[in-house]
C-alpha distance (Angstrom), angle and dihedral (degrees) to the residues before:
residue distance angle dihedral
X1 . . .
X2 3.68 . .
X3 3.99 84.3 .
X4 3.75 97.8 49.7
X5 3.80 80.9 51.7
X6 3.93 95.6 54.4
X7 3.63 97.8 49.2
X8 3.90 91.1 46.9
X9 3.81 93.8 59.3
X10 3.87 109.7 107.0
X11 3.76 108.7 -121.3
X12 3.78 91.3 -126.9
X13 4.10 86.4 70.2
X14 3.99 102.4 24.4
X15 4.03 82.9 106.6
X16 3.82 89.2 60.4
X17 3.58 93.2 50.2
X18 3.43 135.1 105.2
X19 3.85 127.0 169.6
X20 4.17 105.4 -167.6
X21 3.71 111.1 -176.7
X22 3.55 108.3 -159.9
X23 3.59 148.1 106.0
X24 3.73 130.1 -57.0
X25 3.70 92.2 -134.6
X26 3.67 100.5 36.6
X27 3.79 100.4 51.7
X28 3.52 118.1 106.1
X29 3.85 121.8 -150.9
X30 3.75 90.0 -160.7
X31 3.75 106.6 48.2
X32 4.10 87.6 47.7
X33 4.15 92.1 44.2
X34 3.59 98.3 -125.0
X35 4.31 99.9 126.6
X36 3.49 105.3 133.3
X37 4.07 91.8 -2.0
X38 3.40 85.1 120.4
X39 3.87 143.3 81.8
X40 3.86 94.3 160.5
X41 3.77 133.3 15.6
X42 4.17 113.7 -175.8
X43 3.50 117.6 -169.3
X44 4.24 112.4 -179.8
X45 4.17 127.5 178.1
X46 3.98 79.6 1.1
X47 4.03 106.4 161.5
X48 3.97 91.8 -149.1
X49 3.74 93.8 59.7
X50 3.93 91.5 52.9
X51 4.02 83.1 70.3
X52 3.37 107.6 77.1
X53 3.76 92.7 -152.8
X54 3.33 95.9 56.9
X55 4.18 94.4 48.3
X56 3.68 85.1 51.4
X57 3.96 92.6 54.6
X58 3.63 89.0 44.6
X59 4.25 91.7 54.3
X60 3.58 91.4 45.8
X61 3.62 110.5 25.4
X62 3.89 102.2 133.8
């Protein structure tokens, strides 16, 4: 998947793209600089947000 991905980025915005492939619940927004990055993060027909768990770590992970 990740390589269907790569070679459907546009190469006007492959700069701004990063494709991380690792858990949910091992990611760190701090060691890869992305606290307050954001305004928006969309995850759809993700397998870690099926676990409930693991969405409730993601909401509330400090």
């Amino acid at each position: 998947m990740a390589a269907l991905m790569e070679e459907s980025i546009k190469p006007s915005i492959k700069g701004n793209v990063k494709i991380v492939q690792e858990p949910f619940e091992e990611l760190s927004i701090e060691a890869n600089g992305w606290k307050s990055k954001f305004d928006l993060v969309f995850a759809s027909m993700c397998p870690a947000i099926s676990v409930t768990s693991v969405y409730m770590a993601i909401l509330f992970k400090p």
